[in-house]
Structure formats: C-alpha cells, structure tokens
VMD Tcl script that draws the C-alpha trace (Angstrom):
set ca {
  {0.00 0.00 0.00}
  {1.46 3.24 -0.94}
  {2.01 5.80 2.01}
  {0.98 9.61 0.93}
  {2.41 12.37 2.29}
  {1.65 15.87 2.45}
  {3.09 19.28 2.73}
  {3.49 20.92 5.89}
  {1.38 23.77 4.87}
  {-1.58 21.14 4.10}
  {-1.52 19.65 7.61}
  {-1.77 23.21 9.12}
  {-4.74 23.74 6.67}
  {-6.51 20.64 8.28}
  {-5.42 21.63 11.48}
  {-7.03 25.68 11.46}
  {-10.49 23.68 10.23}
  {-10.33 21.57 13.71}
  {-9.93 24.50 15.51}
  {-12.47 26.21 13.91}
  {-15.34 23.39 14.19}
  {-13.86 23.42 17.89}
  {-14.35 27.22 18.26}
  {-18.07 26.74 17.03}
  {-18.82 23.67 19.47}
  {-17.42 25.92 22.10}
  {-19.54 29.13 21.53}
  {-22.06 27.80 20.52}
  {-24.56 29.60 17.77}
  {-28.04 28.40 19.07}
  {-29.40 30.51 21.87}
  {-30.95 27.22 23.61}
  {-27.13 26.03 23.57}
  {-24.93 26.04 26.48}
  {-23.18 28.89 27.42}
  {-19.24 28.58 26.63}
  {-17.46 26.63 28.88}
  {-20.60 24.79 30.75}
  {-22.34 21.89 29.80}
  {-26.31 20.86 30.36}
  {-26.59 18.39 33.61}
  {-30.41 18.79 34.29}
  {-33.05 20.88 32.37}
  {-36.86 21.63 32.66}
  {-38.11 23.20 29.79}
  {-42.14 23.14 30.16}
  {-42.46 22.17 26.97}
  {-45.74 19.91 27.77}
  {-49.24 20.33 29.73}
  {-50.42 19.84 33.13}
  {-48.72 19.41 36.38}
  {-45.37 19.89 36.61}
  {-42.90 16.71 35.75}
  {-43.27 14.27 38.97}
  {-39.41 12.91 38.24}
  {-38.30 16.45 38.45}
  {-40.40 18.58 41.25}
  {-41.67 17.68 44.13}
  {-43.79 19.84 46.51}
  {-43.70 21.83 49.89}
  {-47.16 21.58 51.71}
  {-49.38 23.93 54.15}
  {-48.07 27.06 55.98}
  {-44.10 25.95 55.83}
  {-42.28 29.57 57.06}
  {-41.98 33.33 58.13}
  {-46.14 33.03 58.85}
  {-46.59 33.99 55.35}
  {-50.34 33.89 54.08}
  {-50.58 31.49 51.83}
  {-51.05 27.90 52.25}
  {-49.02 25.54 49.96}
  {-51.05 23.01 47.79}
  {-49.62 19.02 46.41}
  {-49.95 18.77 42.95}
  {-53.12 20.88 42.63}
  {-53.55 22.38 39.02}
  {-55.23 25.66 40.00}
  {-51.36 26.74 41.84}
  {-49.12 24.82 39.90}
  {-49.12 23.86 35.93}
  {-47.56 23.90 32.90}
  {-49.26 25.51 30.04}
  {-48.67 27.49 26.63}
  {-44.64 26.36 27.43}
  {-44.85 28.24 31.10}
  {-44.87 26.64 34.56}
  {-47.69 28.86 36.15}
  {-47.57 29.58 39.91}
  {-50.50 30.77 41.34}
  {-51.46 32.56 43.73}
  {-55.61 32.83 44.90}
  {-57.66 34.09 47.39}
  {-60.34 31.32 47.38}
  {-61.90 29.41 50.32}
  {-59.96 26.17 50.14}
  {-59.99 23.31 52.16}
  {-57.34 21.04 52.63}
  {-57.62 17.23 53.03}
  {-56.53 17.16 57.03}
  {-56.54 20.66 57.28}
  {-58.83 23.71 58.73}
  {-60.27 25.90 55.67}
  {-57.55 28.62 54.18}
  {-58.22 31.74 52.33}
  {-55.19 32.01 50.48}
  {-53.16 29.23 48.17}
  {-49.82 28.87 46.10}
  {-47.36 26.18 45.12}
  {-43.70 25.90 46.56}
  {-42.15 23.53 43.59}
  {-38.91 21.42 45.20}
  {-36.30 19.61 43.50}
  {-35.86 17.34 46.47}
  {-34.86 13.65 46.85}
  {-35.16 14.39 43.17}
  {-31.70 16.46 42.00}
  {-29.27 18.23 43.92}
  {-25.80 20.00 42.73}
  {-22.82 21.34 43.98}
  {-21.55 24.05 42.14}
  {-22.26 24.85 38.58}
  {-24.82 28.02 36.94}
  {-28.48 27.87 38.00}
  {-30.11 29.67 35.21}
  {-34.28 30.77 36.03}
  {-35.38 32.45 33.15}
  {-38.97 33.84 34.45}
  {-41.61 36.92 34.86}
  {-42.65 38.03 37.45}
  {-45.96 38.82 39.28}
  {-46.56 42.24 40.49}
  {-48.14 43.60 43.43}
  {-48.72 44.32 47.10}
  {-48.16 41.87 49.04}
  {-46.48 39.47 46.47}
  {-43.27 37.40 47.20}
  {-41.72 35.49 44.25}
  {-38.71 33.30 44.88}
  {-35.76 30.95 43.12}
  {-33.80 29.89 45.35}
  {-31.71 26.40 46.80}
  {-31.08 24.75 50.43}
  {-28.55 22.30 51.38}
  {-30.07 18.66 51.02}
  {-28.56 18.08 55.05}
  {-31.75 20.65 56.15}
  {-33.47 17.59 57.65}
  {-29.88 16.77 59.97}
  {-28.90 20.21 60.71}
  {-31.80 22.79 59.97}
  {-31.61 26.08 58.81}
  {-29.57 28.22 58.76}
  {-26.68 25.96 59.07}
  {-27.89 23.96 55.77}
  {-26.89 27.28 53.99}
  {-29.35 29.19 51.56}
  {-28.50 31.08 48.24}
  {-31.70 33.07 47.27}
  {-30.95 32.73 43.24}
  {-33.97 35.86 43.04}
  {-36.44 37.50 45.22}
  {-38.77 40.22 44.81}
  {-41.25 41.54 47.15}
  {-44.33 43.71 46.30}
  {-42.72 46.55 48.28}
  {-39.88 47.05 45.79}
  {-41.10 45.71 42.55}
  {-38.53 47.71 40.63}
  {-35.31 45.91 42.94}
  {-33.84 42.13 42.48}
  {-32.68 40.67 45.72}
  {-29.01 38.32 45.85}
  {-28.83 36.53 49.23}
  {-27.00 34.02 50.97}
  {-28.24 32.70 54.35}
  {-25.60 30.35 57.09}
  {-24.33 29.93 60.31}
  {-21.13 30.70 61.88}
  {-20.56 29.18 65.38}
  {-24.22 28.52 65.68}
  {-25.07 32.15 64.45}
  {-26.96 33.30 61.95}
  {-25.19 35.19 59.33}
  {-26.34 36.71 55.41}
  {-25.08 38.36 52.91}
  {-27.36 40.20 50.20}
  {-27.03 42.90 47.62}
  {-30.04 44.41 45.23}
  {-30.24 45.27 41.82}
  {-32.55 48.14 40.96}
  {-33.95 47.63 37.43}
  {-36.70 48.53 34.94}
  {-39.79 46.58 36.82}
  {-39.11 42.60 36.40}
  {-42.90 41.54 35.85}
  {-42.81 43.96 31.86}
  {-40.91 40.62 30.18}
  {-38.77 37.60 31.25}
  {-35.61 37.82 32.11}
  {-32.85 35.40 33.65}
  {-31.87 34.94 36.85}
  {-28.87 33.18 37.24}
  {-25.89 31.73 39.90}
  {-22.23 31.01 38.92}
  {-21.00 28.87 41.91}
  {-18.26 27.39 42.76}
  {-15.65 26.07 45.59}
  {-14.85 29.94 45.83}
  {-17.34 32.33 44.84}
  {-20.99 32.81 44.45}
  {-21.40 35.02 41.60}
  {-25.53 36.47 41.08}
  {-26.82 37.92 37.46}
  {-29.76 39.08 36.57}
  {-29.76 38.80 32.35}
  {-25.95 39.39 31.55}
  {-25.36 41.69 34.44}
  {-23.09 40.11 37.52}
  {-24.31 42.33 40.24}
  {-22.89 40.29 43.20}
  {-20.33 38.44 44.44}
  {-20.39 35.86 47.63}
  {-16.92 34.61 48.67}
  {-17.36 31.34 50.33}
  {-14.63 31.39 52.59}
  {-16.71 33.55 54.46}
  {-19.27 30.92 55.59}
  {-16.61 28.59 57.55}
  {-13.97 26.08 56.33}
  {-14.87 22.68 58.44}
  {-18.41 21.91 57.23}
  {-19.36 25.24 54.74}
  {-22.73 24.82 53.92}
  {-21.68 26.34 50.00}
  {-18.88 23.58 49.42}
  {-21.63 20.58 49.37}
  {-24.99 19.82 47.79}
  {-28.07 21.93 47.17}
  {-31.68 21.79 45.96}
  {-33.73 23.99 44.20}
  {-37.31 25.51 45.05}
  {-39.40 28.02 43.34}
  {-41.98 29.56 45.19}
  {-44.52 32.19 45.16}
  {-45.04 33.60 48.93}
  {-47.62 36.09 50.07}
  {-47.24 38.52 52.92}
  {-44.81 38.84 55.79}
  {-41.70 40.42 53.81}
  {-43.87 41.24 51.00}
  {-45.79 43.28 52.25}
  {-49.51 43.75 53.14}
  {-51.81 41.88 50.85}
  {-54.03 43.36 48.80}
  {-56.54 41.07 47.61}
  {-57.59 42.74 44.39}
  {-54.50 41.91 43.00}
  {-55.32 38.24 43.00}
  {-54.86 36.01 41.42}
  {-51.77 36.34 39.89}
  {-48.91 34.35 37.85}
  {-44.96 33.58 38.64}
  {-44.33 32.36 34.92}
  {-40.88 30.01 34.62}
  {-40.34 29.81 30.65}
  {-37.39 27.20 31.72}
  {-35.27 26.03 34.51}
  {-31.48 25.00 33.33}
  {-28.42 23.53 35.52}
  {-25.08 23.55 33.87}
  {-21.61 22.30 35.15}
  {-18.15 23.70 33.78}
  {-16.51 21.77 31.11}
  {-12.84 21.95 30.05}
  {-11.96 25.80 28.65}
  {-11.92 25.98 25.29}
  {-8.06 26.45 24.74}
  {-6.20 24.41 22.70}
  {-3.30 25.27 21.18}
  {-3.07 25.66 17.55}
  {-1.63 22.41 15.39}
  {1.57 23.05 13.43}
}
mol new
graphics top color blue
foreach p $ca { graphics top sphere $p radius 0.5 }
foreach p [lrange $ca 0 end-1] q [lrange $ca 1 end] { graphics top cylinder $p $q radius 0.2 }
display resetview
C-alpha cells in the first residue's frame, strides 16, 4: 500500500479547520445552547401540559415559614401547571380546604427539587416573569439537602432571586448560614426597569470559591465562600432547588384585588463547567 504524504502547509490547513469546528462547538450559535465553557446536567423546559414533571419537582405543603399567608397546595392544578410552554404559579384568594386541614383563604405552590436532584456548584439559570403587586413574594432559590440533619440556617441558603411587592422595581441576591451557631447573610439588590414587563434570567455562577448572582448578563454580586466557615461550609456541598410564590410577611400587606396572579418560569437549566476551550493551535 502506498504511504501519501503531504506538505506541511496542508496539515496546518486541516489543522485551522479543527480549531475552527472546535471554536463553534465551544460558543455555541443556538441561543438554547450552552453557554461557553458549561455543559447541560439537568433541564426543565415546560415544553408539555399539566402538572409539573413528577421525576423532576416535588412539593412543599401547608403554611411551611416566616407566617406567610398562603397555604401551599400538592400537585393541585389551579397553583401549579404547565401551560402554553410556562410553569404557572398561582397565587388565589379562594376558600380552600385542605384534606386534614382547617379551611384557608389564600393558596400557592412551593415547587422542590428534592430527593429528586441536587448539585454542587455549577450556573443555576431561572429564566422567568414576574408577578406584580402588594403583598407578592416570588422566589428561586436552593437549600442544602442536610436541612433535615442540621436545619436552617446551618444547611446554607442562596436566594438565586427574590422580589417583594414593596420594591417591585429591585432584584434581591442573598446568601443565608451559620457561623458558630449564628446566623449570618449576605445580600445585595439590583434596581432595574420593573421585572414583571418581560422575562428575564436569573442566574448563579458557583463554585468552591465564589458565588457570583446575574440578573440577564449583568453580575451584580459576588459571595466569597470562605466567608461561611472552612470545616463543614454549607456552600462547598450539595443543594436543591425551590421556586416559590409567597404572600405577605416580607412582602408586604396583601391586597386582595391583585389576585390572582402568575410567577411564569419559561425554563429552569443547571449547567456544570466543562474543560476551557483552549487548545493550542496544530503546526
């Protein structure tokens, strides 16, 4: 068999299209793509009817914190669906009664991603619009899976988004730990055109260092982790995610002509780094 052999000028020919279909995998044209440098781990695009996927959300139920006003409803269409490519969270003033339960005026849906998926580290990315009004408390946010061994706030908490009724023009960045059996936080705002006009995306960058929080492409915070402890930091092992619409307590006094109204989630997306894209060029 004859051997062929080619110039050196033809191998560095072959070499700058590599790169090139390398460059492209790496950037990425597509906006539903990943972002360079991260790869998809765990998606929920809404891109089907009815309740939300049971192999990817699970549910808080009744009145679970801060005596907030609304009572959390299982799996119950009217607070929690997906329709017209949208998980809907809702949040009513109706007379509702619970199976177990004495009669409640006011119901929502806290969606979980517990005993289901957890990560640590990686870019939580919410994109989402938001409901408007007083009293009105929307949420994306994660807890450490150990909540059940160690409670709050030594679990740790990174509040992805909030934004209360109050301030409906102002993103909230938090984190939430303990230091020697202390509560301790961390938060910054973002002040921006109101957040319930169009969706936007709210987004983490975490990892063994550094919290970073964006809202669309602007990094408006940064959480070094170092700060929450060395032995046993709450931000240096697994979370879960929850997305939840509140009503009352921080949010404000409830008005009940506002209601109902709609957190909309277009998609929920989890990414992990990859290798950087930096190879060398071929000679």
């Amino acid at each position: 068999m004859q051997t062929l052999t080619y110039p050196h000028s033809w191998w560095y020919f072959i070499g700058s299209l590599l790169l090139l279909a390398m460059a492209s995998i790496c950037v990425g044209a597509a906006p539903d793509e990943a972002p360079r440098g991260w790869k998809l781990v765990w998606a929920d695009e809404f891109n089907y009817q009815g309740l939300p996927d049971a192999t990817k959300w699970g549910y808080e139920e009744g009145f679970v914190r801060n005596n907030e006003t609304q009572y959390y409803t299982k799996a119950r269409l009217e607070n929690a669906r997906v329709e017209q490519g949208n998980l809907v969270i809702e949040c009513r003033k109706e007379h509702f009664k619970p199976h177990g339960h004495a009669p409640v005026e006011y119901t929502a849906a806290s969606l979980i991603t517990l005993g289901k998926a957890s990560w640590k580290y990686g870019r939580i990315e919410v994109r989402a619009k938001l409901p408007i009004g007083s009293g009105v408390w929307p949420a994306i946010w994660t807890l450490g899976t150990n909540i059940s061994k160690v409670d709050w706030p030594t679990c740790g908490e990174i509040d992805i988004m909030e934004c209360i009724g109050r301030e409906p023009d102002v993103i909230h960045g938090t984190v939430h730990y303990a230091l020697k059996g202390e509560h301790q936080s961390e938060a910054d705002v973002l002040k921006t055109d109101t957040p319930s006009a169009a969706f936007h995306i709210y987004a983490i960058e975490w990892d063994a260092d550094k919290i970073d929080f964006y809202f669309d492409q602007t990094k408006y915070h940064t959480f070094l982790i170092d700060k929450a402890g060395k032995a046993g930091n709450p931000f240096r092992a697994p979370h879960y995610l929850l997305l939840n619409f509140a009503l009352g307590a921080w949010g404000g006094p409830v008005d009940d002509a506002i209601l109902p109204r709609k957190f909309l989630i277009d998609y929920v997306r989890v990414y992990q780094r990859t290798a950087p894209c930096n190879a060398a060029p071929l000679n």
